[in-house]
N, C-alpha and C positions, 0 to 999 in steps of 0.2 A: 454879893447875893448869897453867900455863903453863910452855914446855920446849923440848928438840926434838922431832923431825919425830915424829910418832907412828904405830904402826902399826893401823890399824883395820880391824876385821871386819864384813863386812855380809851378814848370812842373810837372804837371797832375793834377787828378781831379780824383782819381782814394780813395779806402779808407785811403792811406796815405798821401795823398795831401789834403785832407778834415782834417783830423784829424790835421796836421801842422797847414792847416789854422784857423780851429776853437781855437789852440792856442796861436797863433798869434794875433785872434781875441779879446782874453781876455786883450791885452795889446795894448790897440790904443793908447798911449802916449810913445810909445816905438819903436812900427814898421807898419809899413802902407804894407801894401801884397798885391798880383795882383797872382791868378792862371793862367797858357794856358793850355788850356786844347784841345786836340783834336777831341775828340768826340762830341756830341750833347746834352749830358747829364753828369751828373755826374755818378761814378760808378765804372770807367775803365774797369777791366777785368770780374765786373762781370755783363756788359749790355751784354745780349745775342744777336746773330744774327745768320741768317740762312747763310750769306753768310762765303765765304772760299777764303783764296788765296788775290785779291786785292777786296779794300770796296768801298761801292761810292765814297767816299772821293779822290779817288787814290791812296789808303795809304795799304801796307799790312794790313788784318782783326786784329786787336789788339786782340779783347777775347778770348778763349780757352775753353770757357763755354759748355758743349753737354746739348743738351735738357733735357736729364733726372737727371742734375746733384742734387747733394742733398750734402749738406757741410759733412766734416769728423772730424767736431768738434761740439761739443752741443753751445746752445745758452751762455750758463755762459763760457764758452771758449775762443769766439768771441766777445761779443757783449763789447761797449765802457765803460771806467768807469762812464760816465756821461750820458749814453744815451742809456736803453735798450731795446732791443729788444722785439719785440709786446708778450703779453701773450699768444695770438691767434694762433703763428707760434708751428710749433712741436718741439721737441727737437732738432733737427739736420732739420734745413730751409732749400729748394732749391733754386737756386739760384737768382731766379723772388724775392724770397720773399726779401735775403738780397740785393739785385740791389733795393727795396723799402725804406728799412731800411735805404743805404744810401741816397737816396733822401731826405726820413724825417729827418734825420739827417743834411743835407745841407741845409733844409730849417727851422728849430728847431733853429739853431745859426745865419743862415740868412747872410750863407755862398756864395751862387750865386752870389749876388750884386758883388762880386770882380774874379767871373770867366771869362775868355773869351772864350766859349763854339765856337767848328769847328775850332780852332786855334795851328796850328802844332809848337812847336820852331823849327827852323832851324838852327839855329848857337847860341853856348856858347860862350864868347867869354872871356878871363883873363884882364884887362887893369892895365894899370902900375898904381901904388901905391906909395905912400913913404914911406908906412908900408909892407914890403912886404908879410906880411904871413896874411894884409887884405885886399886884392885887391876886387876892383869893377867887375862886370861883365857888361858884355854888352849883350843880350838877343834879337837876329832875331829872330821874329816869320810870319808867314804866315796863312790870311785865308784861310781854303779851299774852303771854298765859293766864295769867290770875288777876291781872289788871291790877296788881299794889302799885301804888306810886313810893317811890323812895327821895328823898332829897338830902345830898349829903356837901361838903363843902372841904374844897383841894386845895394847893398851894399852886399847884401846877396842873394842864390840861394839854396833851395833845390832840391834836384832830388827825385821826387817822380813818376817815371814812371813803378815799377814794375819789372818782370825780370821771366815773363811768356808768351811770349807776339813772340819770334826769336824761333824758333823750332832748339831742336838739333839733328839732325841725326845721327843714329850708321856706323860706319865706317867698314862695311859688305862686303867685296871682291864682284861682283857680282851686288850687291844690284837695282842698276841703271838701271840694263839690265832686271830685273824683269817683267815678263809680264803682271800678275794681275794687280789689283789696289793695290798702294803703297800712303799712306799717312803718317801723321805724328799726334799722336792722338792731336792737334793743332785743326787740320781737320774735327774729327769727331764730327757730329752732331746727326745723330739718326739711329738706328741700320736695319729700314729696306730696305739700301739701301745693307747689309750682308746675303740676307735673304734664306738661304738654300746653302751657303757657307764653305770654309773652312778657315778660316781665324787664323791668327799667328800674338798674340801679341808678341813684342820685348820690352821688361821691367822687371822692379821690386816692382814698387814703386804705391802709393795708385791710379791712373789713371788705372791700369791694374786692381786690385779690381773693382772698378766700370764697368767699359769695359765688364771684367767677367759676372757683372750683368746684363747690358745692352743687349749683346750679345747670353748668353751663349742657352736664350729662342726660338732665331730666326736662326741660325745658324748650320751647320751639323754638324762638329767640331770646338772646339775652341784650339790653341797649345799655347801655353804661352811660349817663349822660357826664361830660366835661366838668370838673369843678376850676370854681376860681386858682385855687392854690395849688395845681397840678404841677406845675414847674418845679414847685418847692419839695415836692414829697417822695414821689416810685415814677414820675413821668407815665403813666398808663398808656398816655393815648399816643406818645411815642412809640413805646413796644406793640402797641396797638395797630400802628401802621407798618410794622415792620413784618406783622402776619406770627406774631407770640402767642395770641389767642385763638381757643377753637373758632371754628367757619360760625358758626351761631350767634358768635357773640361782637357785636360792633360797637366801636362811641360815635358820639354825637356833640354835640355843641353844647351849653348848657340849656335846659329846660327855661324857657318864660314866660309858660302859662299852659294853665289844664281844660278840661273840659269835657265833663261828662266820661268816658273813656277812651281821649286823646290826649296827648303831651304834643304843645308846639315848642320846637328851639331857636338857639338863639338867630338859626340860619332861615328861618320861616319852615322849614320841614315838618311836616303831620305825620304823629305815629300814632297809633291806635296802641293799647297797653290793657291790660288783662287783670296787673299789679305792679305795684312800684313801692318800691325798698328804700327809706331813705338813707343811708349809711355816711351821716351827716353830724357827726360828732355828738359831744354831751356837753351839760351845763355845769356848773359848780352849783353846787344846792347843798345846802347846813339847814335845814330848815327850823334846827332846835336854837339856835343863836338870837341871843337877845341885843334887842337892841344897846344896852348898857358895854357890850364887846365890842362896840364901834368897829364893825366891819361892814363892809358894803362890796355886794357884789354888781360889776356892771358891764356892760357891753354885750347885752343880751345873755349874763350870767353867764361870762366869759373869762371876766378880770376882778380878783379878789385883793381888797386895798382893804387897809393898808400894809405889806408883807415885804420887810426887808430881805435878800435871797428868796425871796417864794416859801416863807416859810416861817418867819421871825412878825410877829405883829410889831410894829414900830412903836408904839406907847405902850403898850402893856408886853412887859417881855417876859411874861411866866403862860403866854398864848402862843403853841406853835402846831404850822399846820405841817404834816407830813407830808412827802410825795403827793403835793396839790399839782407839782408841776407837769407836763407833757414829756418825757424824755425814754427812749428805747430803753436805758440803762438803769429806770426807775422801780423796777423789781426787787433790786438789793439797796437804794438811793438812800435808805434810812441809816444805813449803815454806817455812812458818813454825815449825814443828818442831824440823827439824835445824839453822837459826839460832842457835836457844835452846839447842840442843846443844854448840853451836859455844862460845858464851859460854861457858857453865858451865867447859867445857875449857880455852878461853882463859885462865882465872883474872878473865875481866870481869863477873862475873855467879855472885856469893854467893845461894848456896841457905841458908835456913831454915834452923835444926835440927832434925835428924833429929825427933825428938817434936813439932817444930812442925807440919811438911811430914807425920806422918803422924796427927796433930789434923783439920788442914784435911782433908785426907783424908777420913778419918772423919765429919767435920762437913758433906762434902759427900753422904755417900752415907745418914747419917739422914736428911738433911733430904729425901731421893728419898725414902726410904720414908715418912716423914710427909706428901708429899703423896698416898701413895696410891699408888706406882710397885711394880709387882713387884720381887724381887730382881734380877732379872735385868737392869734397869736403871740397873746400876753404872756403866756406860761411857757410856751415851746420849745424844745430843746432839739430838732430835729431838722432845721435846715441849713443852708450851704456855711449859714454866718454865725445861726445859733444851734451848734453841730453838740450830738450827745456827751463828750467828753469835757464838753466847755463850763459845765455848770460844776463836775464833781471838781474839776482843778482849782475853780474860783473860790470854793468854800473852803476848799483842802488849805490853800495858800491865804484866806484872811483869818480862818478859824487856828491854823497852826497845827492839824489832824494829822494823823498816819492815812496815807491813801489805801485803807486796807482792800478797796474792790483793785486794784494794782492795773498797770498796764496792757496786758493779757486780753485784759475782759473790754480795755477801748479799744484796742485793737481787732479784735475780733468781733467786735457788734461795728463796726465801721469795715468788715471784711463782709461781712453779713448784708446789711445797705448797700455796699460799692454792685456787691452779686441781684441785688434785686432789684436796683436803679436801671442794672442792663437785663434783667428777665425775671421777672416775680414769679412766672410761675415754677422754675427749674430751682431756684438759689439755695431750695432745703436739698437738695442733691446732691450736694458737694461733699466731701470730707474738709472739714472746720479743724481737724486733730491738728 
């Protein structure tokens, strides 16, 4: 697949469409790159805003960020192999601070000059080939501002927009008819709009940890109801009964069914609820993807096919999706990533056949639901068997990469886990040095 200079497209601006591009950037005799990016700044998910629902833009609010957030990884966890993080910040930065970090970082490589910052894509588009497995793209984008439409056409396309961004709702008999306040913790921004309430989180996962905290000071009760996958994740409702949590705040069985200003569980228990939070994961959503890019998302916009490593389209191999996947360690994951992206393009690094590459596929995602994984666990990189280090070694070792995020950083996000598996709320406590 080797040639001349290519022309590549990079959708977002968010930390793995920076991290592509500053790669990219090391090779200006190879690929000439263009970001869109939609927001005003660089950052993506982690620029905060106060607003909820639709932004100025017209655009659903992209971030998910609440005011008080604070990362749940230390800084050696997160921060770039080439670029770290201020001595100044604490061990575990909130989110002002790394929405900084990448800034200095976009402007350190001198990454801006190629963004186009308020610029939505609109349409992917496949265009014929005489190679078919490298076809060109064609790329409609749109300002928000001015409303010009632009259409231009790449050699290469990565998707770097995230996959935190579509809220997923729990499918709760009832739920709809809810009379409280009902959001989607997408939504939530700061806790004293709870304040002498009774509120019920719906989750399992480190978003209700924080929520806990957020909440647990301003509120009358807090209910946390059980999720499916709780075994697999922080165990909550174990440290739960262990007396972890403040006296306010209890769990419960999971919710299966509402009504009016009640939640019943799954034990017959009637709670009356005030508000409820659902803290219930996100969807994959590309909504600019044309049909012609033969991808389909499914399992409730769960599982994105066809992606060999979570990330390589299996017929078309000049389509790659960036940190699509769910992993602790996926802050820096481009790292290693776009490497392997490099090869493939290069012509130094032969992919599978297509029926092979989407075999393995296949073979990886029964083998989740044989161990008992929901659907929803197509991408995940975060439990006992599909543990965070297991993705970066798999690539490292068929791609042939330098493992530049190095040992350190698995070790210490797996020191990090072990601490919050036995108490989420103490584990940023610790000296991580």
């Amino acid at each position: 697949m080797s040639g001349s200079k290519r022309k590549v497209a990079i959708i977002g601006a968010g930390p793995s469409g920076l991290n592509t591009a500053r790669l990219l950037s090391a090779r200006p005799a190879d690929y000439e790159y263009e970001v869109f990016e939609r927001g005003h700044c660089v950052g993506g998910l982690w620029v905060y805003t106060d607003n909820t629902g639709i932004d100025d833009d017209g655009y659903p609010v992209h971030s998910s960020m609440y005011d008080s957030m604070v990362t749940n990884t230390t800084k050696p966890s997160m921060e770039f192999p080439d670029f770290k993080l201020s001595d100044d910040y604490p061990t575990f930065p909130t989110h002002r601070q790394i929405h900084q970090y990448l800034e200095d970082y976009a402007d350190h490589f001198n990454l801006k000059r190629n963004i186009h910052f308020n610029t939505i894509v609109t349409n992917l588009k496949r265009l014929p080939a005489k190679e078919p497995q490298c076809p060109k793209w064609s790329v409609t984008a749109k300002n928000t501002r001015t409303a010009e439409i632009t259409e231009k056409t790449f050699d290469v396309v990565f998707v770097c927009v995230g996959h935190y961004a579509k809220p997923n709702s729990p499918d709760i008999p009832g739920l709809k008819s809810f009379t409280g306040t009902l959001l989607h913790s997408h939504n939530y921004r700061k806790p004293e709009a709870f304040l002498g309430k009774k509120v019920t989180l719906v989750g399992d996962g480190p978003t209700v940890v924080d929520l806990i905290s957020d909440l647990s000071p301003v509120v009358a009760e807090l209910i946390v109801c059980r999720g499916r996958s709780d075994e697999v994740r922080l165990n909550l409702y174990g440290q739960w009964e262990k007396g972890f949590f403040p006296k306010n705040v209890r769990f419960i069985e999971r919710v299966t069914s509402v009504a009016s200003d009640t939640l019943v569980s799954l034990d017959g228990t009637v709670m009356p609820a005030d508000a409820i939070i659902c803290c219930t994961g996100y969807k994959h959503c590309y909504p600019f993807l044309d049909k012609s890019c033969g991808i389909t998302i499914e399992n409730n916009d769960t599982r994105v096919r066809p992606l060999f490593k979570h990330m390589i389209h299996t017929k078309y191999h000049t389509l790659f999706f960036i940190k699509l996947l769910s992993n602790y360690l996926e802050f820096s994951l481009a790292y290693l990533q776009v490497p392997m992206a490099l090869k493939i393009l290069d012509g130094k690094l032969n992919l599978p056949s297509e029926r092979d590459m989407n075999k393995e596929t296949e073979d990886d995602y029964e083998k989740r639901l044989e161990t008992g994984l929901p659907l929803f666990h197509a991408h995940t990189y975060y439990t006992k068997k599909w543990y965070p280090a297991m993705y970066p070694k798999d690539i490292i070792e068929f791609a042939g990469i330098e493992d530049v995020l190095g040992p350190k950083k698995y070790e210490g996000l797996a020191n990090i886990v072990d601490k919050a598996i036995n108490n989420c709320l103490t584990f940023r406590q610790f000296n991580y040095d």
